[in-house]
C-alpha positions as CSV (number, residue, x, y, z in Angstrom):
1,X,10.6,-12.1,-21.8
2,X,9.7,-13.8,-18.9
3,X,5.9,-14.4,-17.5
4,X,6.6,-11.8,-14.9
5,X,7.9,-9.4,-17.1
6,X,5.0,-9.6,-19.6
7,X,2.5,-9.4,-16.9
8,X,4.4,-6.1,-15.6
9,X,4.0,-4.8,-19.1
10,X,0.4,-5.7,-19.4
11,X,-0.5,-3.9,-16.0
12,X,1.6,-0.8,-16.7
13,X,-0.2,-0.7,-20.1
14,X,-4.0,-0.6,-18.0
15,X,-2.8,1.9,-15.6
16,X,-1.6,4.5,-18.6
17,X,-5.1,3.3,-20.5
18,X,-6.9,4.3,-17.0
19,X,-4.9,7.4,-16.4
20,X,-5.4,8.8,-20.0
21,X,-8.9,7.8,-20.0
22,X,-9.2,10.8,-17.2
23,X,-6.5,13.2,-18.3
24,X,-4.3,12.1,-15.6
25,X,-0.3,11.0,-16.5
26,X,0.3,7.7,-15.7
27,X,3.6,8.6,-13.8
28,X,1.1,10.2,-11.3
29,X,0.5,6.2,-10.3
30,X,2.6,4.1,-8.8
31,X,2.2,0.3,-9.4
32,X,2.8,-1.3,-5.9
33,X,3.9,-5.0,-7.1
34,X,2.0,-7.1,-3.9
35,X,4.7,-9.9,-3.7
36,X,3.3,-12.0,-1.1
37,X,3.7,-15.7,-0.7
38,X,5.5,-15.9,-3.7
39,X,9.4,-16.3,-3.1
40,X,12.3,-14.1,-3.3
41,X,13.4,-15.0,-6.7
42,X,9.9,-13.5,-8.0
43,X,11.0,-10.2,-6.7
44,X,14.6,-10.2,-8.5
45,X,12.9,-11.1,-12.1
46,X,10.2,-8.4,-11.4
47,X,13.3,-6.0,-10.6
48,X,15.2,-6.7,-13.5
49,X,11.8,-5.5,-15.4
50,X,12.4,-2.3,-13.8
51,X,9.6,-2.8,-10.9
52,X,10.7,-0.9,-7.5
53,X,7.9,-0.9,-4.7
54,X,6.9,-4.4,-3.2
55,X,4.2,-4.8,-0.8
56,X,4.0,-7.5,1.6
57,X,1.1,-8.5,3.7
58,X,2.9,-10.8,6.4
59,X,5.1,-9.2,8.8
60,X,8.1,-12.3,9.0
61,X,7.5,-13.6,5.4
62,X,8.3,-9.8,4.3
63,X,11.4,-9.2,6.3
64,X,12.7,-12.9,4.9
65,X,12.7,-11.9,1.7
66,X,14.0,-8.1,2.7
67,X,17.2,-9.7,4.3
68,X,17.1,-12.1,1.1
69,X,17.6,-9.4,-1.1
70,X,19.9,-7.3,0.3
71,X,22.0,-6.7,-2.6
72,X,18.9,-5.0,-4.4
73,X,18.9,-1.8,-2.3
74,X,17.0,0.4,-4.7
75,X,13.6,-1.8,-3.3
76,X,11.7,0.1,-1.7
77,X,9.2,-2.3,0.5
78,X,5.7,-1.4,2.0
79,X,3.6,-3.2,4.8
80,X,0.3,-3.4,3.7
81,X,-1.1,-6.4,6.0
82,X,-3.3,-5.8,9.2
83,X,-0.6,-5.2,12.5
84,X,-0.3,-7.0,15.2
85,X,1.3,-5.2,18.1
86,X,4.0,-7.7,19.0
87,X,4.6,-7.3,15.0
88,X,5.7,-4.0,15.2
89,X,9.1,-3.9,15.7
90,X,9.8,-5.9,12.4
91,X,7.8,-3.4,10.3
92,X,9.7,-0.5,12.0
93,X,12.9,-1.4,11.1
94,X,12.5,-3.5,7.9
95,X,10.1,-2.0,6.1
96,X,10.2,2.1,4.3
97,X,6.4,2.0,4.5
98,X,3.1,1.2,6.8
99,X,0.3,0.9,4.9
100,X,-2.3,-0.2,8.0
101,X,-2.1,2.4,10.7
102,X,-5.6,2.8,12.2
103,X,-4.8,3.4,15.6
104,X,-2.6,5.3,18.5
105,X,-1.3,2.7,20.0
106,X,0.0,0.9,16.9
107,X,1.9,4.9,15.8
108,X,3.2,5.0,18.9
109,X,5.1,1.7,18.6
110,X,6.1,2.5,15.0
111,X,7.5,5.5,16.1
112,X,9.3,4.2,19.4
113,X,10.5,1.2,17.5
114,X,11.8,2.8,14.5
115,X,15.6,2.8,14.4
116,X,17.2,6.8,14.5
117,X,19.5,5.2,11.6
118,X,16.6,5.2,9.3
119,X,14.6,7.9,7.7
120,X,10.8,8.8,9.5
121,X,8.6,5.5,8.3
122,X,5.9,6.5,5.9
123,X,2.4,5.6,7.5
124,X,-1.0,5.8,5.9
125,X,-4.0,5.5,7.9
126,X,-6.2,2.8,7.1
127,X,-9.9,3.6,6.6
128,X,-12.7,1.0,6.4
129,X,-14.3,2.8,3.6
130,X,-17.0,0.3,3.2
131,X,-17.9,0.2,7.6
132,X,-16.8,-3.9,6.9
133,X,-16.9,-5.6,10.6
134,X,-13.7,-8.2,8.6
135,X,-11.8,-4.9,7.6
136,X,-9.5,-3.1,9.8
137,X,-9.1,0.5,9.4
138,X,-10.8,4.1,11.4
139,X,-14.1,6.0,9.6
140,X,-13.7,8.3,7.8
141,X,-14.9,10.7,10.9
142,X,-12.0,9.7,13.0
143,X,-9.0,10.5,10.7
144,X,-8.5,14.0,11.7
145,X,-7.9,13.0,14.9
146,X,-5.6,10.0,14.6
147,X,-3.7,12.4,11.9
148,X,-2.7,15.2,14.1
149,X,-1.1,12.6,16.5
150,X,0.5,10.7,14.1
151,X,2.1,14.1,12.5
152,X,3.4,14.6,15.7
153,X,5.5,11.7,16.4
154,X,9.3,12.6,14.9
155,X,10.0,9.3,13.8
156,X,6.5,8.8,11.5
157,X,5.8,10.7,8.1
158,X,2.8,10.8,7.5
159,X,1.7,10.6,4.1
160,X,-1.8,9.8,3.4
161,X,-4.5,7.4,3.4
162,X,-5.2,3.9,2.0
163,X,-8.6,1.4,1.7
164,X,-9.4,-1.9,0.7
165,X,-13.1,-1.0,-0.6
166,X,-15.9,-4.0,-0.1
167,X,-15.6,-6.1,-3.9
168,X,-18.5,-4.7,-6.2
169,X,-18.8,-5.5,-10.1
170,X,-20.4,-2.1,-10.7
171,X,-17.9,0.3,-12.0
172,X,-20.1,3.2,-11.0
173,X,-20.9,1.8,-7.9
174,X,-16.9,1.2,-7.6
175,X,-16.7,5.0,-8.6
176,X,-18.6,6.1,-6.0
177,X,-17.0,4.5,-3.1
178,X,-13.5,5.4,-4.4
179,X,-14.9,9.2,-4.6
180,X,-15.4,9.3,-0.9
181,X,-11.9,8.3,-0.3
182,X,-10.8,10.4,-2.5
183,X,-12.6,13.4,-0.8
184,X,-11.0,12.6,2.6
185,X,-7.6,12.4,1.0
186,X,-7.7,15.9,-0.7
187,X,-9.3,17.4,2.9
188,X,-5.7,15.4,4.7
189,X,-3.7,17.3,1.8
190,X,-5.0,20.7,3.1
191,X,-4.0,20.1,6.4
192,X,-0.7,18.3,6.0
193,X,2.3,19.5,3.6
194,X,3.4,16.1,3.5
195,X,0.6,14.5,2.3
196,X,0.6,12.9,-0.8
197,X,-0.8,9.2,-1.5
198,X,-3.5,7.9,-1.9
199,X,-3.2,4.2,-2.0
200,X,-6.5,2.3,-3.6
201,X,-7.3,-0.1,-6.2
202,X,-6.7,-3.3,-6.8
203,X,-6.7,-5.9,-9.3
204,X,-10.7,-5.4,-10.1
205,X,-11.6,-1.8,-8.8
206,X,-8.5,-0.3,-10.1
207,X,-9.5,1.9,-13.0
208,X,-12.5,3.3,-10.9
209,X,-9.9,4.1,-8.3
210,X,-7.5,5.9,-10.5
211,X,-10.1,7.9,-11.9
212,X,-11.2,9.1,-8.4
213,X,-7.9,10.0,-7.9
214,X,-5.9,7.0,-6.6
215,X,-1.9,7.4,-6.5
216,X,-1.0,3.7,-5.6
217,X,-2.5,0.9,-6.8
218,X,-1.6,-2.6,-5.2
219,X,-1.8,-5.3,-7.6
220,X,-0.3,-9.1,-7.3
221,X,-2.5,-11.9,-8.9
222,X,-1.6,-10.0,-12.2
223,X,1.7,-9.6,-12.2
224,X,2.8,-13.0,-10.0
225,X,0.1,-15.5,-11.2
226,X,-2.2,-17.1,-8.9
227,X,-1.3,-17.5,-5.1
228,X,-0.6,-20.9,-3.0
229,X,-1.6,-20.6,0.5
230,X,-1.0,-24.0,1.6
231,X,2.5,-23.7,2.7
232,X,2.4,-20.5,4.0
233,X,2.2,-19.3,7.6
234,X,0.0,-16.3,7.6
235,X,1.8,-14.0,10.1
């Protein structure tokens, strides 16, 4: 068993323990394997151990290693980095998923950009849950708004919300903020049939976000091993 494979095991194995711990099923969580910076040959081992969703936060380094694995078409591969406008066109017809839609303008290209040949691309709109000025992502106020646009454009699915919470040791306090998040995504679900993920929780917030109610948790450093920035062009 390779490192990869027994970190995969190990991560599957706290989701099921967070899941049961609050009478949910584990298969009510999918583990979003954030593959970033780490190189294409990462991705196949975590494949062979039966890992599917990949989320990359850089636009060019994701498509690279999209085109590099081309004979893996089961991946299924989600943007989950902040989106630059003259980005766009690379998530739109690369990626299946947009995790970091927080405004018009930035739907609109999605939409216009995405090829007809592909299936609507997924979108969640990004909140900034904890009002952080580094953050990107609407308040919670605005979503209804930027929601019923998005539903309208035929080339978009909408299908729910995500948030990077502020870091906070306190699992209540983690709770908490999660909980709100939560609240807005079961008020999206009564508006929108489609609706159906709520991606939160990461690496150290992930078992207060699954007992909120989380359906995606992003997690890398676990599974991949520590990350090296130094050669990497962050775009």
């Amino acid at each position: 068993m390779t490192s990869i494979q027994h970190n995969l095991q190990q991560v599957r194995q706290r989701i099921s323990a967070a899941a049961a711990r609050c009478d949910r099923a584990p298969e009510e969580i999918t583990l979003l394997a954030v593959s970033k910076t780490k190189p294409a040959s990462a991705v196949e081992e975590a494949a062979a151990a039966g890992q599917i969703t990949f989320g990359e936060n850089y636009v060019q380094e994701g498509v690279e290693k999209i085109q590099a694995l081309t004979a893996h078409p089961q991946l299924e591969w989600h943007f989950i980095g902040p989106l630059q406008s003259n980005k766009s066109r690379l998530v739109a017809e690369n990626f299946a998923w947009c995790h970091t839609v927080d405004r018009l303008r930035i739907a609109q290209r999605l939409n216009d950009q995405r090829p007809a040949t592909l299936p609507p691309l997924n979108v969640l709109i990004q909140v900034n849950i904890s009002d952080e000025n580094s953050k990107s992502g609407i308040m919670l106020e605005a979503i209804p708004a930027l929601a019923q646009h998005i539903a309208q454009l035929p080339q978009l699915r909408l299908r729910g919300l995500m948030a990077i919470p502020a870091p906070e040791d306190d699992y209540d306090r983690q709770l908490a903020m999660c909980q709100q998040m939560a609240g807005a995504f079961q008020q999206l679900k009564q508006h929108y049939a489609e609706v159906d993920t709520l991606s939160l929780g990461m690496s150290d917030d992930m078992e207060a976000a699954i007992a909120a109610g989380s359906t995606m948790v992003r997690i890398g450093t676990a599974i991949f091993g520590s990350r090296d920035y130094t050669s990497k062009t962050q775009q």
